[in-house]
KELO-905262 format. One record per residue (C-alpha): residue in one letter; x, y, z; chain; residue number from 1. Coordinates in nm, 4 decimals, decimal comma, always signed. Layout:
KELO-905262
lumvex->A; xx->X; yy->Y; zz->Z; mimar->A; balum->NUM
...
//
This chain:
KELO-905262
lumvex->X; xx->+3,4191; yy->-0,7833; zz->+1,0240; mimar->A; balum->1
lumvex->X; xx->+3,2260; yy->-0,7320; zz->+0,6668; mimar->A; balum->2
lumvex->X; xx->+2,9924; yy->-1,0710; zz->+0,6962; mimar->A; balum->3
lumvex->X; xx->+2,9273; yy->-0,9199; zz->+1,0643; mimar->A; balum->4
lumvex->X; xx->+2,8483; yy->-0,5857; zz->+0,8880; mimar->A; balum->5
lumvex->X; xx->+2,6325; yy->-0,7832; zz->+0,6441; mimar->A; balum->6
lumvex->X; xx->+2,4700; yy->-1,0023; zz->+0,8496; mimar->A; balum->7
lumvex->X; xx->+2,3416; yy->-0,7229; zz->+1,0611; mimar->A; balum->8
lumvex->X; xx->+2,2160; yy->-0,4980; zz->+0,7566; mimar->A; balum->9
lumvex->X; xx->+2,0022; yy->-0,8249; zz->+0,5858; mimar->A; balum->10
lumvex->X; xx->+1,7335; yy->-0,7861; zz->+0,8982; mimar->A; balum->11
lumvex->X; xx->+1,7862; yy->-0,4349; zz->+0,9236; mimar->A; balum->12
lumvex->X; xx->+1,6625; yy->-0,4004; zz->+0,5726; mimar->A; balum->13
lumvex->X; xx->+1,4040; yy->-0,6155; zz->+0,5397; mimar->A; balum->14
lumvex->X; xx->+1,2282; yy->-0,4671; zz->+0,9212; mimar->A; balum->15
lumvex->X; xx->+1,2477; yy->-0,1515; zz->+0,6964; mimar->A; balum->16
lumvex->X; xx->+1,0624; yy->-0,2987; zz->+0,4014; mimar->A; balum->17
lumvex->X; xx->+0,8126; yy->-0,4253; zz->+0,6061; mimar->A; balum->18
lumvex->X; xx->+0,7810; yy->-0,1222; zz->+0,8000; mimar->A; balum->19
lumvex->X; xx->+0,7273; yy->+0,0482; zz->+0,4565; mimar->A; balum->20
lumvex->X; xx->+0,4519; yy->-0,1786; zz->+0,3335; mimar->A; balum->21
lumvex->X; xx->+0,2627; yy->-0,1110; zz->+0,6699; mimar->A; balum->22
lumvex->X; xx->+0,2640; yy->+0,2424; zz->+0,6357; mimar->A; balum->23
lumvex->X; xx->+0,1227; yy->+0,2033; zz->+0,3052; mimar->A; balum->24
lumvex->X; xx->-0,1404; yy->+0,0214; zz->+0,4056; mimar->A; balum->25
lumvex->X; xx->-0,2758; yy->+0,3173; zz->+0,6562; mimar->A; balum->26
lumvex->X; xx->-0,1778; yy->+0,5856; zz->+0,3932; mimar->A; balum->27
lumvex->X; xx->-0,4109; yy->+0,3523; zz->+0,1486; mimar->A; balum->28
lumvex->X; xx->-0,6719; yy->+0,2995; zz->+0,4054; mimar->A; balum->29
lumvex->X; xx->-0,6612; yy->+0,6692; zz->+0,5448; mimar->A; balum->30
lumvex->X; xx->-0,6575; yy->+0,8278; zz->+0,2049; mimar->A; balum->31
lumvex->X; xx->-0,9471; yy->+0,5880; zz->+0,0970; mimar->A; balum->32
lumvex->X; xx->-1,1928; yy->+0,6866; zz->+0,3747; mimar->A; balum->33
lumvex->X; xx->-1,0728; yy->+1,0928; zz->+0,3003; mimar->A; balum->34
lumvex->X; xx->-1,1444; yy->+1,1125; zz->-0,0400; mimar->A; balum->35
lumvex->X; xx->-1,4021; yy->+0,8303; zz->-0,1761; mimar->A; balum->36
lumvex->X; xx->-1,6611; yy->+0,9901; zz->+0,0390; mimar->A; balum->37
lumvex->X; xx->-1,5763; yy->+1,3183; zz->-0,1365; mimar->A; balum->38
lumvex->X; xx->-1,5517; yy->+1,2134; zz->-0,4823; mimar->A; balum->39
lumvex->X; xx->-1,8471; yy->+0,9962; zz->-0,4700; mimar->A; balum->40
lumvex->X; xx->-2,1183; yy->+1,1162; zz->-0,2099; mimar->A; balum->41
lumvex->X; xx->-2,4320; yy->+0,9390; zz->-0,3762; mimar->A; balum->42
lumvex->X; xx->-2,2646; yy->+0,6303; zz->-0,4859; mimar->A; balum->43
lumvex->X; xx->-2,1675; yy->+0,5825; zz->-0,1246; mimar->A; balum->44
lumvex->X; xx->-2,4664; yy->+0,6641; zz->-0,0050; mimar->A; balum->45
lumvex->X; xx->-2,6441; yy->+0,4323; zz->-0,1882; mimar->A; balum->46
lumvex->X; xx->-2,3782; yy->+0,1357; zz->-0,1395; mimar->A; balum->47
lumvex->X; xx->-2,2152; yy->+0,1377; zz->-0,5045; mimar->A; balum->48
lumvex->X; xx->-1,8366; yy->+0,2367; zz->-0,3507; mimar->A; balum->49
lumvex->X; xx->-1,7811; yy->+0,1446; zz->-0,0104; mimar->A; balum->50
lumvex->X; xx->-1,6744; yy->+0,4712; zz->+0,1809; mimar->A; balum->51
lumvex->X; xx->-1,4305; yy->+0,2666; zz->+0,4297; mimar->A; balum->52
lumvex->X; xx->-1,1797; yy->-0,0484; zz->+0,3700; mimar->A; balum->53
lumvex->X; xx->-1,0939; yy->-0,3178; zz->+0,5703; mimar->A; balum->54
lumvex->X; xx->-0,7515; yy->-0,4027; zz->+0,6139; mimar->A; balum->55
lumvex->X; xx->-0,7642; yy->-0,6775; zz->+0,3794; mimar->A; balum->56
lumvex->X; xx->-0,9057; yy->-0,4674; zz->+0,0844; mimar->A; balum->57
lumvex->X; xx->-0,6586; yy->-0,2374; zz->+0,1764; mimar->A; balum->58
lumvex->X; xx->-0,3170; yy->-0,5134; zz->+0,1262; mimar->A; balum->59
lumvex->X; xx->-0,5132; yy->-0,6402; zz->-0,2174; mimar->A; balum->60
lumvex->X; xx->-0,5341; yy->-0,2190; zz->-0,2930; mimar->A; balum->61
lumvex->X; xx->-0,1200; yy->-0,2098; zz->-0,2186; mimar->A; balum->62
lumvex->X; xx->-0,0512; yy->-0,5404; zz->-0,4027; mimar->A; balum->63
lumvex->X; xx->-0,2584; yy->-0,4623; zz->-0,7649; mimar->A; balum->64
lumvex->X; xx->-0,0835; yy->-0,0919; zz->-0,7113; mimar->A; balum->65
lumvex->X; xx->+0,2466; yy->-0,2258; zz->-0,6891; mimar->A; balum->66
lumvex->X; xx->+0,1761; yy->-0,4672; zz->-0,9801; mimar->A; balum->67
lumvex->X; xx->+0,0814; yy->-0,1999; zz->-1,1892; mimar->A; balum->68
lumvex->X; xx->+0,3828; yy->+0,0003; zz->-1,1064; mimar->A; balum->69
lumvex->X; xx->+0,5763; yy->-0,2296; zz->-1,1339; mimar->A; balum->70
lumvex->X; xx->+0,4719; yy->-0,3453; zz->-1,5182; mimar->A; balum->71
lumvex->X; xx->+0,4873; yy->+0,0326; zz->-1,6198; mimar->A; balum->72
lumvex->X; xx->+0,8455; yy->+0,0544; zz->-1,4808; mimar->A; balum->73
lumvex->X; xx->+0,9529; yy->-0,2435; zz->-1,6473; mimar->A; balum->74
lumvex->X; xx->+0,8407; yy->-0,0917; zz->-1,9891; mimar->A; balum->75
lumvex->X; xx->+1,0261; yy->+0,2222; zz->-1,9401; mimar->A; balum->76
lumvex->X; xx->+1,3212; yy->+0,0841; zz->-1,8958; mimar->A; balum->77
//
């Protein structure tokens, strides 16, 4: 009964994670195109900051954001 509880809670999980890392991606790519535009009106007006992200930019955004967090957690602790 336990490896059955197990083996269901393994895919569970990791559907979750994934689900996670998606969301983050549009919360990224939302929040980019909200407040870049905002912050910096002339340089994306003249091309120096792009004012949108593709999908792509927006996973290599997510991964170099979870690298950093994840060095600045590991010296914490």
């Amino acid at each position: 009964m336990r490896k059955c509880i197990i083996i269901g809670f393994i895919p569970g999980l990791f559907i979750f994670a994934i689900g996670l890392f998606v969301l983050s991606l549009l919360i990224l790519k939302l929040l980019w195109a909200w407040v870049i535009p905002d912050i910096f009106p002339g340089a994306v007006a003249t091309g120096l900051v792009a004012g949108k992200i593709s999908w792509y930019t927006s996973l290599k955004l997510a991964i170099l954001i979870t690298i950093i967090g994840g060095i600045i957690g590991y010296k914490k602790s």
